[in-house]
C-alpha positions in Angstrom: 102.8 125.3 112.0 104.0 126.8 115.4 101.4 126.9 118.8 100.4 130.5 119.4 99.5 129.4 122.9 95.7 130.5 122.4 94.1 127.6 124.2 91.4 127.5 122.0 92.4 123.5 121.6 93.5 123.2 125.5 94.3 119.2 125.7 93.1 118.4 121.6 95.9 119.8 120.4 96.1 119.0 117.0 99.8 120.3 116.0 101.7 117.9 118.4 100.2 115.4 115.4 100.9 118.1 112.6 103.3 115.3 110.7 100.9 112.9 110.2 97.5 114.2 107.9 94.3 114.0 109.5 92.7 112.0 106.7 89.2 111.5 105.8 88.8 110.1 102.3 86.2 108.9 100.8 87.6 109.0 97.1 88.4 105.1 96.8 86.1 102.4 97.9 87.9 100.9 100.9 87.9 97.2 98.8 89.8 99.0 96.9 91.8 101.6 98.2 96.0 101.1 97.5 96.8 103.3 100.3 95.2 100.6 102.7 96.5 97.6 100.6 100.1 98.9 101.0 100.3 99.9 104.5 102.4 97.6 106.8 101.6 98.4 109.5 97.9 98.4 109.1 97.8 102.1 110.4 95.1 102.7 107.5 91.7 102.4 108.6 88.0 102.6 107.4 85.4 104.4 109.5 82.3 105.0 108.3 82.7 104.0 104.8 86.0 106.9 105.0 89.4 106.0 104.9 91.3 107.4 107.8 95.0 107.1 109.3 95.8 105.7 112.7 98.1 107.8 113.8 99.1 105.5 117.1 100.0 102.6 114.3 101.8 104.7 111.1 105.5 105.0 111.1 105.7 107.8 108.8 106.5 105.2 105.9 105.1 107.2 103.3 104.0 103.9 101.3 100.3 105.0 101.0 101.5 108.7 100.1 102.9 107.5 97.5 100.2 105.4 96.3 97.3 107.5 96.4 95.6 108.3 93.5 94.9 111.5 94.6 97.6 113.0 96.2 95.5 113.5 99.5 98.2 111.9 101.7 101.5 113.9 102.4 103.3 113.2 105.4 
């Protein structure tokens, strides 16, 4: 996805982050989830009961895309 420059997201740009998914799952119970269990770097986080991805802490690993029963992670 390219910037078209519209400022519409002035200083939240979200396409400087466009490699790493914006994730808010709430398919597996955290307890349970493999994508958290298999994270190394611990990047995979609850909030709120949802599974999200910190995306100051993942290296682009791909461990938990692989893992998820879902597919919902692709980076």
């Amino acid at each position: 996805m390219k910037c078209l420059n519209c400022k519409i997201c002035e200083d939240n740009c979200q396409l400087e982050k466009v490699d790493i998914p914006s994730l808010f799952c709430m398919n597996c119970q955290p307890s349970e989830a493999p994508c958290l269990k298999e994270c190394p770097n611990n990047a995979i986080e609850v909030l709120g009961g949802a599974i999200t991805i910190n995306q100051e802490k993942c290296d682009k690993c791909k461990k938990c895309e692989s893992v998820c029963p879902i597919s919902a992670i692709k980076i």
